[in-house]
Biopython code that builds the backbone (N, CA, C, O; Angstrom):
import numpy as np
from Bio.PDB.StructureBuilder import StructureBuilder

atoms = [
    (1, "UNK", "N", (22.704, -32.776, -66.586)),
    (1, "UNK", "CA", (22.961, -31.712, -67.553)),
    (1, "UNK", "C", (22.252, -30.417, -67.151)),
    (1, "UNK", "O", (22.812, -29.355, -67.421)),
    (2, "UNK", "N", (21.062, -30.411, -66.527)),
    (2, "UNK", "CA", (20.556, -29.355, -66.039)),
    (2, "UNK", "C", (20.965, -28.884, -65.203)),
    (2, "UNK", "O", (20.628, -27.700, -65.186)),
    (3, "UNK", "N", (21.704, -29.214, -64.223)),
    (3, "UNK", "CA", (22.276, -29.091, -62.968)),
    (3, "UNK", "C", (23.345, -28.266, -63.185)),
    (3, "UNK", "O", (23.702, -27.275, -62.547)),
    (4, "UNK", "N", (23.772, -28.734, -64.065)),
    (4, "UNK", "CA", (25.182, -27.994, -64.541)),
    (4, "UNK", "C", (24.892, -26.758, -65.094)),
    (4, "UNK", "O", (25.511, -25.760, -64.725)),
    (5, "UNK", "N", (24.051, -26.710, -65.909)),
    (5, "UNK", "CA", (23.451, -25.375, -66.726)),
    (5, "UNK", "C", (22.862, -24.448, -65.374)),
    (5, "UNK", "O", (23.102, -23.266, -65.619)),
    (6, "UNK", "N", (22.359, -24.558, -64.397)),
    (6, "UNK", "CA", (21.725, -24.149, -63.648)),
    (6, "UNK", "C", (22.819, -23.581, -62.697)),
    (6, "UNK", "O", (22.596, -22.455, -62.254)),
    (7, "UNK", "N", (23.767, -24.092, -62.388)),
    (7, "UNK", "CA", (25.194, -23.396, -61.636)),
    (7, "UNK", "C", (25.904, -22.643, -62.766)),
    (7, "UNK", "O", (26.477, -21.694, -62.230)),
    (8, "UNK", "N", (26.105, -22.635, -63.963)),
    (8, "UNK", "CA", (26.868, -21.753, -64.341)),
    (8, "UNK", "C", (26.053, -20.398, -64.735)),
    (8, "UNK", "O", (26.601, -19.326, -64.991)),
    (9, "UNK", "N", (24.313, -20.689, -64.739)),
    (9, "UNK", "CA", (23.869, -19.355, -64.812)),
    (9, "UNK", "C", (24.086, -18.418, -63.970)),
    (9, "UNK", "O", (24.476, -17.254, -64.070)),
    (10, "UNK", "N", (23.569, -19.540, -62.549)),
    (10, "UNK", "CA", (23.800, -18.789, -61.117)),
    (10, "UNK", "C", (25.581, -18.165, -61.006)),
    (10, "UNK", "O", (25.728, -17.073, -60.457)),
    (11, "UNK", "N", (26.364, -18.623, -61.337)),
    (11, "UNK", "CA", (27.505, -18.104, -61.135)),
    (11, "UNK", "C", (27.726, -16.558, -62.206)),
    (11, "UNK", "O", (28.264, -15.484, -61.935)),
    (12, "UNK", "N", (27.093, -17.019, -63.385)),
    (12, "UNK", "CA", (27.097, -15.794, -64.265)),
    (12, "UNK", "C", (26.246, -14.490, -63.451)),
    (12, "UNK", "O", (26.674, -13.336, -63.428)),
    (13, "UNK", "N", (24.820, -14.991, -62.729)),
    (13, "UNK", "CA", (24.106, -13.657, -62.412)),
    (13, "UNK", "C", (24.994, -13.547, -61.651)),
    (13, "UNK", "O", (25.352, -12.441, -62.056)),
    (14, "UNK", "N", (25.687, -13.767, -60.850)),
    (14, "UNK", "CA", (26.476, -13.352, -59.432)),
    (14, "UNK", "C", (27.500, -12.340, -59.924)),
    (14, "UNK", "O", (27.902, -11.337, -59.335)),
    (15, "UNK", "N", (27.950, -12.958, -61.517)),
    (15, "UNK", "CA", (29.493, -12.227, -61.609)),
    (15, "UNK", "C", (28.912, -10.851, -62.000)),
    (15, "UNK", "O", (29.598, -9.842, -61.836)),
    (16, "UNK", "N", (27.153, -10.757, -62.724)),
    (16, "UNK", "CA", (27.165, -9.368, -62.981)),
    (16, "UNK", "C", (26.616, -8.630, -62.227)),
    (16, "UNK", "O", (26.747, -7.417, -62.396)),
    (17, "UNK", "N", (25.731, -9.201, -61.026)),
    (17, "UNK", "CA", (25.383, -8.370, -59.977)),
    (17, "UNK", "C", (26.949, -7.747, -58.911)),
    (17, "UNK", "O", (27.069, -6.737, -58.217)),
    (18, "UNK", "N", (27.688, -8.600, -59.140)),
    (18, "UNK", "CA", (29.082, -8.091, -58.514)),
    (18, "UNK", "C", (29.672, -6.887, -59.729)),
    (18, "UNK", "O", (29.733, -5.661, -59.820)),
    (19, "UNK", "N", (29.855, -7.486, -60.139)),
    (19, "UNK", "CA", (30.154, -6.103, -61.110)),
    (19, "UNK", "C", (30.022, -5.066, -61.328)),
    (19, "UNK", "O", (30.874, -4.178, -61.353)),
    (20, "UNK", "N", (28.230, -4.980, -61.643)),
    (20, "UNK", "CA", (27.394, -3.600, -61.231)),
    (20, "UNK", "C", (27.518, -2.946, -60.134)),
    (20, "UNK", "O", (27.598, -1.717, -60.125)),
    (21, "UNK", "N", (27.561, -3.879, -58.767)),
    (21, "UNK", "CA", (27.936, -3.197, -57.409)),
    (21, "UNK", "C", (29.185, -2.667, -57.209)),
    (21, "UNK", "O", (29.334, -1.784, -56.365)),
    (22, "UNK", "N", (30.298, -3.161, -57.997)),
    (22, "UNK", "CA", (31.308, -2.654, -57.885)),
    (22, "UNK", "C", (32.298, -1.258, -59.092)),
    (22, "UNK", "O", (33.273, -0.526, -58.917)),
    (23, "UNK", "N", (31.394, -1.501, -60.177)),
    (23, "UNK", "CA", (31.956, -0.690, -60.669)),
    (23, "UNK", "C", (31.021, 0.598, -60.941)),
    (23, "UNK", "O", (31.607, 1.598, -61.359)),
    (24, "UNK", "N", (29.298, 0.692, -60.700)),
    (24, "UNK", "CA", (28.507, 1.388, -61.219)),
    (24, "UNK", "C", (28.128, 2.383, -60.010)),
    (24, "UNK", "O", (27.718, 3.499, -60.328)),
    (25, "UNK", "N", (28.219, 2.112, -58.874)),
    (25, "UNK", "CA", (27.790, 2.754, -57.372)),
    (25, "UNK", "C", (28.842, 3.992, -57.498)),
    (25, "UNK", "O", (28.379, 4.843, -56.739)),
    (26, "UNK", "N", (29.816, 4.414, -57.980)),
    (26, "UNK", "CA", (31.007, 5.164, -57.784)),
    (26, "UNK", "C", (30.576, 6.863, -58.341)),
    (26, "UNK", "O", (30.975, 7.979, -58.008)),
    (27, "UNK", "N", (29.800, 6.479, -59.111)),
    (27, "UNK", "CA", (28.958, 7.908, -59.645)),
    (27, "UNK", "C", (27.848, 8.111, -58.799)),
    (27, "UNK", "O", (27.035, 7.280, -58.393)),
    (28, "UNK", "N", (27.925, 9.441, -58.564)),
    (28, "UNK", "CA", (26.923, 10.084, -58.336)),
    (28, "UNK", "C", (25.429, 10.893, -59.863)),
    (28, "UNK", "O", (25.418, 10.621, -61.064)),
    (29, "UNK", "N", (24.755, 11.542, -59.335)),
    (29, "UNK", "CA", (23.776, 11.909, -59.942)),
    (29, "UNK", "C", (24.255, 13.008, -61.280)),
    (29, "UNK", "O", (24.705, 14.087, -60.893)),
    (30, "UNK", "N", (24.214, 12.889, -62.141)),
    (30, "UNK", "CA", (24.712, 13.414, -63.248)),
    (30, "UNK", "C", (23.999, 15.003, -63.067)),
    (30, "UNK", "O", (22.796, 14.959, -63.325)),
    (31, "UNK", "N", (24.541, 16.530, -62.641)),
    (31, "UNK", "CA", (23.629, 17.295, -62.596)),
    (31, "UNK", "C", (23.582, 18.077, -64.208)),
    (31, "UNK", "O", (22.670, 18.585, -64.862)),
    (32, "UNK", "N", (24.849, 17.903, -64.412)),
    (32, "UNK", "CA", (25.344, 18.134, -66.062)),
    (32, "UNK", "C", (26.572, 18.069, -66.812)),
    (32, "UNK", "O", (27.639, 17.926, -66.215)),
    (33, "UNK", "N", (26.517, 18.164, -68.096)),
    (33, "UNK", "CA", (27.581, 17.369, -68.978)),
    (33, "UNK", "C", (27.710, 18.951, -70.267)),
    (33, "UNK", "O", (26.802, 19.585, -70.804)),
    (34, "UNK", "N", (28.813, 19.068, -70.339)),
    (34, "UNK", "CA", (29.050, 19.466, -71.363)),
    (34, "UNK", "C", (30.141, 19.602, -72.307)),
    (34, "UNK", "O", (31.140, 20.065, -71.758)),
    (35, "UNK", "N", (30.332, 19.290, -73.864)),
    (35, "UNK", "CA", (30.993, 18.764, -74.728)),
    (35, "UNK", "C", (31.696, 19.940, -75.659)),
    (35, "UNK", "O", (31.193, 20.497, -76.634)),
    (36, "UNK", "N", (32.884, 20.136, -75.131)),
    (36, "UNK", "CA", (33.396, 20.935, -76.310)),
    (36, "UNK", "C", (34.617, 20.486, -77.388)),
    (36, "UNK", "O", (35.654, 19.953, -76.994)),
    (37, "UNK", "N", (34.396, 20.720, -78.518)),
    (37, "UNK", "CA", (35.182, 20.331, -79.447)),
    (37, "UNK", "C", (36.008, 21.651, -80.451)),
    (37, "UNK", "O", (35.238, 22.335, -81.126)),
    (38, "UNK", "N", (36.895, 21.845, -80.501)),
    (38, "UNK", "CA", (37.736, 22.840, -80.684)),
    (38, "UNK", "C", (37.470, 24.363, -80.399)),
    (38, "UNK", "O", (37.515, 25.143, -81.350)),
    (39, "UNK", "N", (37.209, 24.796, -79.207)),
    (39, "UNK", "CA", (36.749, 25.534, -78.951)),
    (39, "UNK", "C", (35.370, 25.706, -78.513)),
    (39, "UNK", "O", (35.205, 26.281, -77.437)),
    (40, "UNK", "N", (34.263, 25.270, -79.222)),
    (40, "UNK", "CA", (33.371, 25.242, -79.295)),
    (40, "UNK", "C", (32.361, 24.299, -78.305)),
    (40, "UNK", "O", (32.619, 23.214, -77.784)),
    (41, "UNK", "N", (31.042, 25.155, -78.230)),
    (41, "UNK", "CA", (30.409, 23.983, -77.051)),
    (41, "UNK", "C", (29.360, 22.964, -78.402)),
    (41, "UNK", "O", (28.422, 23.491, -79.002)),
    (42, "UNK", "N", (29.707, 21.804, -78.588)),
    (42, "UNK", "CA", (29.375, 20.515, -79.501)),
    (42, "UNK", "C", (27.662, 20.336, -78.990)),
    (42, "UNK", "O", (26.636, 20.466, -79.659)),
    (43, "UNK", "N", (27.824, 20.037, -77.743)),
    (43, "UNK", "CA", (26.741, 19.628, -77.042)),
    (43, "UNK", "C", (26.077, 19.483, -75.560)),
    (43, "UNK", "O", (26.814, 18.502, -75.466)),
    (44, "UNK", "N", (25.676, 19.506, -74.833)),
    (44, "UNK", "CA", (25.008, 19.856, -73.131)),
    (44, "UNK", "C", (24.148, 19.133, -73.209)),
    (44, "UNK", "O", (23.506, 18.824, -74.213)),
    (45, "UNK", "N", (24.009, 18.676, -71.834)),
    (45, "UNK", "CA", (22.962, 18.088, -71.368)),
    (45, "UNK", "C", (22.876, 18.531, -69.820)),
    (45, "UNK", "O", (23.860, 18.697, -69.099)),
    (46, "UNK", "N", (21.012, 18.757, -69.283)),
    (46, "UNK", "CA", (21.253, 19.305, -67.947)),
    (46, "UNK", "C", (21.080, 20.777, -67.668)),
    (46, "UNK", "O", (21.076, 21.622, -68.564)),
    (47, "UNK", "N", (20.937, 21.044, -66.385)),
    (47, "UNK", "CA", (20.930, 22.756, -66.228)),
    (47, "UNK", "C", (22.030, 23.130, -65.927)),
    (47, "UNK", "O", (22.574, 22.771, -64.882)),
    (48, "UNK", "N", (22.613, 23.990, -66.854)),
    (48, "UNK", "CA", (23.629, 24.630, -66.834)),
    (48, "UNK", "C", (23.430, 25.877, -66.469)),
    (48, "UNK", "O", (22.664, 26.566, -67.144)),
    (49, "UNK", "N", (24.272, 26.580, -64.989)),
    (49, "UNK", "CA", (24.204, 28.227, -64.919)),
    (49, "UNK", "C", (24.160, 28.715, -65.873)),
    (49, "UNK", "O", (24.706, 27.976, -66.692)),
    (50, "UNK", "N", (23.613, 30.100, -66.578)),
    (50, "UNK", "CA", (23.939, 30.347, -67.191)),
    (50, "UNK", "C", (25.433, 31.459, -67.337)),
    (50, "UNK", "O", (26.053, 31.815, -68.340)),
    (51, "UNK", "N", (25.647, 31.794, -65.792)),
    (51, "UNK", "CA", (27.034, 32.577, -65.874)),
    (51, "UNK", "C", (27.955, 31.238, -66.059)),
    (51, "UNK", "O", (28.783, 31.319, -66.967)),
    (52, "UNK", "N", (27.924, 30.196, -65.425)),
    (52, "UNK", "CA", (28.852, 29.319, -65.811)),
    (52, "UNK", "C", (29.520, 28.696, -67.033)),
    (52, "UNK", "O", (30.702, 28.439, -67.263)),
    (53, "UNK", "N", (28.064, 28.479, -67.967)),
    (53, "UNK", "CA", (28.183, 28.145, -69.544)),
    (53, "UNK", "C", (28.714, 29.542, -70.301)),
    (53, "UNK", "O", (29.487, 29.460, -71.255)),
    (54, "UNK", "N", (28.321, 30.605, -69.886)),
    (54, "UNK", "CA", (29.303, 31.736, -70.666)),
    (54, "UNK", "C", (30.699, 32.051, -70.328)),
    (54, "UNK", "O", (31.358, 32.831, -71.017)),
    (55, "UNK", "N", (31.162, 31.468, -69.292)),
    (55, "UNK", "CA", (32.721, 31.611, -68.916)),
    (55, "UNK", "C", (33.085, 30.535, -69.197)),
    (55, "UNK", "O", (34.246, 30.454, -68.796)),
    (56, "UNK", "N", (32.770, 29.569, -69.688)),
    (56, "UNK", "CA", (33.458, 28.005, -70.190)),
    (56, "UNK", "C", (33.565, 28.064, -71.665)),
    (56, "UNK", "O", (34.353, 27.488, -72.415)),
    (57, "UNK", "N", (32.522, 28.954, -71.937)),
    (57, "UNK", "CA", (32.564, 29.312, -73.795)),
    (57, "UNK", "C", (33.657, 30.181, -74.071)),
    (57, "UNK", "O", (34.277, 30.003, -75.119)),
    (58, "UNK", "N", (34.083, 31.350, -73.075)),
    (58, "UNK", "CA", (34.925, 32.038, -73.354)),
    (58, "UNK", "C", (36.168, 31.590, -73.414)),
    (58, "UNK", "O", (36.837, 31.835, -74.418)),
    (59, "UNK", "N", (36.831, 30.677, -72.091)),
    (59, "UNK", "CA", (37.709, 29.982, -72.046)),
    (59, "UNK", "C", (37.867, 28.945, -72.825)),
    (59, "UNK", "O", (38.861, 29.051, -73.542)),
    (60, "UNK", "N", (37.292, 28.024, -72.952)),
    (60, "UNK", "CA", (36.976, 27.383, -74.224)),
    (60, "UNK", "C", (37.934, 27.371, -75.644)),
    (60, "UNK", "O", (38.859, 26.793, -76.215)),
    (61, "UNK", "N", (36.588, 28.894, -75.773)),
    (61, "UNK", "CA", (36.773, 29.170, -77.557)),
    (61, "UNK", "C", (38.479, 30.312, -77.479)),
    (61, "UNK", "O", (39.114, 30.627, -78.485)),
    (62, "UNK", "N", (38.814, 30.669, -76.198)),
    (62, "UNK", "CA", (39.848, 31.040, -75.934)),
    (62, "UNK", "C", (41.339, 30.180, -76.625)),
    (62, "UNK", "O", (42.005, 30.627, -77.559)),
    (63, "UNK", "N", (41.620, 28.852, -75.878)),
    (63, "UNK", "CA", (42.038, 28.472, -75.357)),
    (63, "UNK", "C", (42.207, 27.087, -76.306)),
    (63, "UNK", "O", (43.070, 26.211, -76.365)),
    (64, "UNK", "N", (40.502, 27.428, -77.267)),
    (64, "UNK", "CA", (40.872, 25.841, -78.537)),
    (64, "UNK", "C", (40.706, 24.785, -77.871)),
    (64, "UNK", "O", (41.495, 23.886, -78.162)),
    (65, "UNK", "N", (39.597, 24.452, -76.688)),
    (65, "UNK", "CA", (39.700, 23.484, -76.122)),
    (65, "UNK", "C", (38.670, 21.932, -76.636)),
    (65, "UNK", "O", (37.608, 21.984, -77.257)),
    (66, "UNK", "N", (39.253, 20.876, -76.241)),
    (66, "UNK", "CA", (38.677, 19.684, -76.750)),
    (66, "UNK", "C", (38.384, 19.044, -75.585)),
    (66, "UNK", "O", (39.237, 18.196, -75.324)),
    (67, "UNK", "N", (37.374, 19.133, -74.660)),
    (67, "UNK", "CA", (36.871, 18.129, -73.853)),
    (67, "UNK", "C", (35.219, 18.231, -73.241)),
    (67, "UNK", "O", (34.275, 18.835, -73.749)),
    (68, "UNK", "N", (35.250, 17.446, -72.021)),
    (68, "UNK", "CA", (34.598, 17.291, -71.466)),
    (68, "UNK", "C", (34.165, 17.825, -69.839)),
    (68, "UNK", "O", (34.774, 17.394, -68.860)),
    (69, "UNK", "N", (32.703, 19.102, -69.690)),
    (69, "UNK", "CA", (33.023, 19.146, -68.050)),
    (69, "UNK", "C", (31.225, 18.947, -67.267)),
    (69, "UNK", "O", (30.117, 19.420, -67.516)),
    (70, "UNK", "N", (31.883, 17.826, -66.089)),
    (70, "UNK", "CA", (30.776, 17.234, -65.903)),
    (70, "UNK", "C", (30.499, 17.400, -64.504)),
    (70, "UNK", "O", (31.294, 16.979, -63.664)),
    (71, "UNK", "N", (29.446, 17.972, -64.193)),
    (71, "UNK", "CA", (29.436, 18.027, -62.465)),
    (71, "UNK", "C", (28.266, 17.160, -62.005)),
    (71, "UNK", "O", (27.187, 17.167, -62.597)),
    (72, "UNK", "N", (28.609, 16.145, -60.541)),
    (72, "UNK", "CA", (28.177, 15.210, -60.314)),
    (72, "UNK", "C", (27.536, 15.329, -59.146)),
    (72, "UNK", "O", (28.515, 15.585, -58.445)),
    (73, "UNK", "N", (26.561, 15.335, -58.355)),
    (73, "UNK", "CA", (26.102, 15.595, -57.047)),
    (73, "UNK", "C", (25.681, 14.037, -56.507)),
    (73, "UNK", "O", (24.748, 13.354, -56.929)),
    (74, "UNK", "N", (26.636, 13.698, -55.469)),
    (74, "UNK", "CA", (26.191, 11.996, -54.509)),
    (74, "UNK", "C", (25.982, 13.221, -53.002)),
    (74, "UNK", "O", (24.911, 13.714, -52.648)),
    (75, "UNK", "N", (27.086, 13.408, -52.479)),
    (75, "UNK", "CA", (26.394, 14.254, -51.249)),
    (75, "UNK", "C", (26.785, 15.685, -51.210)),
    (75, "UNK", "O", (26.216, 16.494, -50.478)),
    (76, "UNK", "N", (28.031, 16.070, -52.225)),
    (76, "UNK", "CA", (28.385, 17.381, -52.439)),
    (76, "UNK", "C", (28.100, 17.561, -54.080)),
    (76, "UNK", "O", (27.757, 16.617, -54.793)),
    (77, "UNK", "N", (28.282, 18.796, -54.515)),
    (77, "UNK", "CA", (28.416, 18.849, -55.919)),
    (77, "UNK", "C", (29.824, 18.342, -56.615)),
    (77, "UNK", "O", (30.583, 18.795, -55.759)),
    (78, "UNK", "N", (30.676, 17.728, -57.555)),
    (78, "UNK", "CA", (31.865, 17.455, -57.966)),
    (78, "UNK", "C", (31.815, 17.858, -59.481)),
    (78, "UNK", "O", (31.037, 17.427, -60.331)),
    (79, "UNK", "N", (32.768, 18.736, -59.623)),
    (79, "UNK", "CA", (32.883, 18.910, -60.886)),
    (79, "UNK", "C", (34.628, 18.154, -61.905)),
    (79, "UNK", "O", (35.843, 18.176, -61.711)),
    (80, "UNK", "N", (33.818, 17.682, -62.791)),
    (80, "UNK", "CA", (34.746, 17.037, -63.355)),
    (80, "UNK", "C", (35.219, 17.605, -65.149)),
    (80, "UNK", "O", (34.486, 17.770, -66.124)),
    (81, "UNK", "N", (36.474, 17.753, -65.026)),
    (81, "UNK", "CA", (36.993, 18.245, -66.134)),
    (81, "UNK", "C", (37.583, 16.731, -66.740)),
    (81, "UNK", "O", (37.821, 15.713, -66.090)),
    (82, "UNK", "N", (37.723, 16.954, -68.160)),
    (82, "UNK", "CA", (38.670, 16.012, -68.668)),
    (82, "UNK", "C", (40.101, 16.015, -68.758)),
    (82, "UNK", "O", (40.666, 16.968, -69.295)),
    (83, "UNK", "N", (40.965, 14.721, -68.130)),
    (83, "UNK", "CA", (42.427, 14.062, -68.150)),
    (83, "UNK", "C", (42.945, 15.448, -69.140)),
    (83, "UNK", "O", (43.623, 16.344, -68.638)),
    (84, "UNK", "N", (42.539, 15.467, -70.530)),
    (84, "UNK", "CA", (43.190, 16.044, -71.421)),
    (84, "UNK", "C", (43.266, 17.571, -71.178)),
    (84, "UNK", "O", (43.978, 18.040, -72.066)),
    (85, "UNK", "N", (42.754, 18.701, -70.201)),
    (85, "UNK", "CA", (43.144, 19.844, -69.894)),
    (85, "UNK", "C", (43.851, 19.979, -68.938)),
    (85, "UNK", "O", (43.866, 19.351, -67.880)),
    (86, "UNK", "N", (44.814, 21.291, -69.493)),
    (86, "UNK", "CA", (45.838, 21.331, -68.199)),
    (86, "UNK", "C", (45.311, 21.405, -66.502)),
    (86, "UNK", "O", (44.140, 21.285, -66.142)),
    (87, "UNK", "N", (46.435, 21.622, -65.644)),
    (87, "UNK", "CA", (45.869, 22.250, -64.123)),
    (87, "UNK", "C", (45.355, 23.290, -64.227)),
    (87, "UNK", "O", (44.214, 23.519, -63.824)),
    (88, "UNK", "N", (46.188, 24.221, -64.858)),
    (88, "UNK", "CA", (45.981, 25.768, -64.721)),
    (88, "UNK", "C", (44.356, 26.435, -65.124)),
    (88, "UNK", "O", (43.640, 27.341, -64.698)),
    (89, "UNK", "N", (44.275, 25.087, -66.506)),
    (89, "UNK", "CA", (42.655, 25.770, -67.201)),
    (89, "UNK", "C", (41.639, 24.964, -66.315)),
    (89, "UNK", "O", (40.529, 25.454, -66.107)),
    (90, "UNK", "N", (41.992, 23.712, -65.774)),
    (90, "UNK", "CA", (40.935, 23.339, -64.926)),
    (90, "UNK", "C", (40.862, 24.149, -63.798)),
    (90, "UNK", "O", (39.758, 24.166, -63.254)),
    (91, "UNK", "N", (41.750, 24.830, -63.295)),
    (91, "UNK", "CA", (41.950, 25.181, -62.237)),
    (91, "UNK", "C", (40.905, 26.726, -62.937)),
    (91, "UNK", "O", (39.676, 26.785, -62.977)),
    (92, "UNK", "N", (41.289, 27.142, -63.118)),
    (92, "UNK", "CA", (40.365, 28.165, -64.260)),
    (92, "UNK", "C", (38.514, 28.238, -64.133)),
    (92, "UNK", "O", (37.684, 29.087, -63.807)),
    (93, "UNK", "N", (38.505, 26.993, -64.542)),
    (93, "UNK", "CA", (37.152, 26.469, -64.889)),
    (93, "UNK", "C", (36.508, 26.267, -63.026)),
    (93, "UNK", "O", (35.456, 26.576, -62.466)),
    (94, "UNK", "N", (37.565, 25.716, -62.655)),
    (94, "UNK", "CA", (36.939, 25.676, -61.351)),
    (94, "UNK", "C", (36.791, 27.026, -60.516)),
    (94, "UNK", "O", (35.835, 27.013, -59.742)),
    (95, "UNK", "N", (37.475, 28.061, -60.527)),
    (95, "UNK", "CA", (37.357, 29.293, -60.321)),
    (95, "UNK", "C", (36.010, 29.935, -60.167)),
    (95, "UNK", "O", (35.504, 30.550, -59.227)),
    (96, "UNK", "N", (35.412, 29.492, -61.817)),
    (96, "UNK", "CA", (34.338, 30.200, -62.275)),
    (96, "UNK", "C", (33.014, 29.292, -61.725)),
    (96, "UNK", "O", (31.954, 29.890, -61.542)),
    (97, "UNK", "N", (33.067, 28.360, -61.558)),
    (97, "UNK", "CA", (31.716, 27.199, -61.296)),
    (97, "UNK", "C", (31.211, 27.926, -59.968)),
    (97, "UNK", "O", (32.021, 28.434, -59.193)),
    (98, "UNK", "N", (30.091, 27.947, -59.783)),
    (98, "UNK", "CA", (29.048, 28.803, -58.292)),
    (98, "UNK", "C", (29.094, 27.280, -57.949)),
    (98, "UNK", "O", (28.671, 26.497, -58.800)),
    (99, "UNK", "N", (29.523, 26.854, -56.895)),
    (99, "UNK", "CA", (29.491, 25.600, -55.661)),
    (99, "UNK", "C", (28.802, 26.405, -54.883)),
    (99, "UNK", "O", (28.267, 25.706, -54.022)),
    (100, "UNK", "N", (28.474, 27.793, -54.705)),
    (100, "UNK", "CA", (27.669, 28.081, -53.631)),
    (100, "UNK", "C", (25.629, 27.910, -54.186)),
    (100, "UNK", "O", (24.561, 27.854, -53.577)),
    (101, "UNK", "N", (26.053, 27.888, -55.582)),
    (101, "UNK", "CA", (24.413, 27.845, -55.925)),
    (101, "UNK", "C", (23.686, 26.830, -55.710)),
    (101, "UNK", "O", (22.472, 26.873, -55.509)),
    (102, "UNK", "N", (24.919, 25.057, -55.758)),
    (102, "UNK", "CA", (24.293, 24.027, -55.566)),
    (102, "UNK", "C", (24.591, 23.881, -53.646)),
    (102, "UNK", "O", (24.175, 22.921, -52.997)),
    (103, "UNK", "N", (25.034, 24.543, -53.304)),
    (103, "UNK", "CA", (25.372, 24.592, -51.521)),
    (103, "UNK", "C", (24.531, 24.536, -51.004)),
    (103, "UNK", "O", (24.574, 23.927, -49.936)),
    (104, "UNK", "N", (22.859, 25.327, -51.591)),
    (104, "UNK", "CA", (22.495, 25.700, -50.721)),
    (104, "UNK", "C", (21.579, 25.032, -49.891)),
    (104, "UNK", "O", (20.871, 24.246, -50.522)),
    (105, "UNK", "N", (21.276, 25.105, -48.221)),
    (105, "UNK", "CA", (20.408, 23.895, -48.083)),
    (105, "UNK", "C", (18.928, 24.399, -47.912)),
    (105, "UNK", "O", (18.682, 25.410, -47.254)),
    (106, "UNK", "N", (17.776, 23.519, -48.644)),
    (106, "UNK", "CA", (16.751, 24.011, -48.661)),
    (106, "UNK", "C", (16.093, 23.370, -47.375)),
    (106, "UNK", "O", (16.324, 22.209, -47.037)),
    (107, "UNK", "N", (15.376, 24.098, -46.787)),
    (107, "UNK", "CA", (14.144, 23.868, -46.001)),
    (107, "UNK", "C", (13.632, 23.034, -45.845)),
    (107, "UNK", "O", (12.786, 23.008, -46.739)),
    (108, "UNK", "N", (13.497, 21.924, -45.047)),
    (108, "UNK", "CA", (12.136, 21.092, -45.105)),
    (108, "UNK", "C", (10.772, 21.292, -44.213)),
    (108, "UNK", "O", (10.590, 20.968, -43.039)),
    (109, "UNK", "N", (10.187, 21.702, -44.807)),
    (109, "UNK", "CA", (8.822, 22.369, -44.837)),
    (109, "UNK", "C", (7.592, 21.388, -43.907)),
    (109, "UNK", "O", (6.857, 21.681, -42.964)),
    (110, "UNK", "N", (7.785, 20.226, -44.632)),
    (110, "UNK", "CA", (7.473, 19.347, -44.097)),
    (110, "UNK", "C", (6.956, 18.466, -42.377)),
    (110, "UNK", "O", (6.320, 17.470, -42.030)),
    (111, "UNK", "N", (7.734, 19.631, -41.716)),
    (111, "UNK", "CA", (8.351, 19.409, -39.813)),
    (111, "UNK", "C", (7.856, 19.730, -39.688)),
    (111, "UNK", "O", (7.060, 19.219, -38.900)),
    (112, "UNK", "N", (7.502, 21.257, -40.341)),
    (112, "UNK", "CA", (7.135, 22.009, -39.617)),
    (112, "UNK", "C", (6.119, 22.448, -39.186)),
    (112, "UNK", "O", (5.228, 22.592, -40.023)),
    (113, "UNK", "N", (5.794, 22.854, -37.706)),
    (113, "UNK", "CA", (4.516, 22.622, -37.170)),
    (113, "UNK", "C", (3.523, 24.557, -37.419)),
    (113, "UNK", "O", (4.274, 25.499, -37.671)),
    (114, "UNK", "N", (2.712, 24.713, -37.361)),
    (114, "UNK", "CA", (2.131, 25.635, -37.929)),
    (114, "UNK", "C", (0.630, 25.908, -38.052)),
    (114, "UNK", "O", (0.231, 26.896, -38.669)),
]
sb = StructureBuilder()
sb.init_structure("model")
sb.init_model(0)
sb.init_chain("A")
sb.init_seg("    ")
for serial, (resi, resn, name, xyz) in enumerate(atoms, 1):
    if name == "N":
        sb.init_residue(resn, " ", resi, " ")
    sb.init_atom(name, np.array(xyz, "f"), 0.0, 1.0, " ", f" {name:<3s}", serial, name[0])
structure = sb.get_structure()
């Protein structure tokens, strides 16, 4: 009876260490999140440009918008809009986002001899 209990745990940790590896690795580092609900910004989390958060408010509260925009850094920056806005306004939103502010590469200081 123990034996048995002892393989179906082991099979259980397996199914959720597989799991986690497979469905949780796919995100990168959350650099920020922000929540708008009819127009309006609901809620943020994160450093947000601040030219960026004032052209998303405008468009936004423009435009009556209901979602979500989230930019993700694994080895580039990715910014993610929500399913529910068109091309044109994501396309919009992406316009306005500085990819050159998170571009940039810093120094390592560290090497260097001196």
């Amino acid at each position: 009876m123990v034996d048995m209990g002892l393989k179906v745990l082991f099979v259980l940790v397996f199914l959720v260490i597989a799991y986690k590896l497979i469905f949780s690795g796919s995100r990168g580092l959350k650099v920020f999140e922000m929540h708008f609900k009819d127009g309006k910004l609901n809620k943020h989390s994160g450093k947000i440009p601040e030219s960026f958060q004032r052209e998303c408010k405008n468009i936004a509260k423009h435009e009556k918008l209901t979602c979500t925009i989230r930019a993700e850094k694994l080895n580039g920056v990715r910014l993610h809009v929500s399913a529910n806005v068109g091309d044109k306004l994501t396309q919009r939103i992406r316009n306005v986002f500085p990819f050159e502010y998170y571009d940039k590469k810093q120094q390592d200081n560290s090497k260097l001899k001196g």
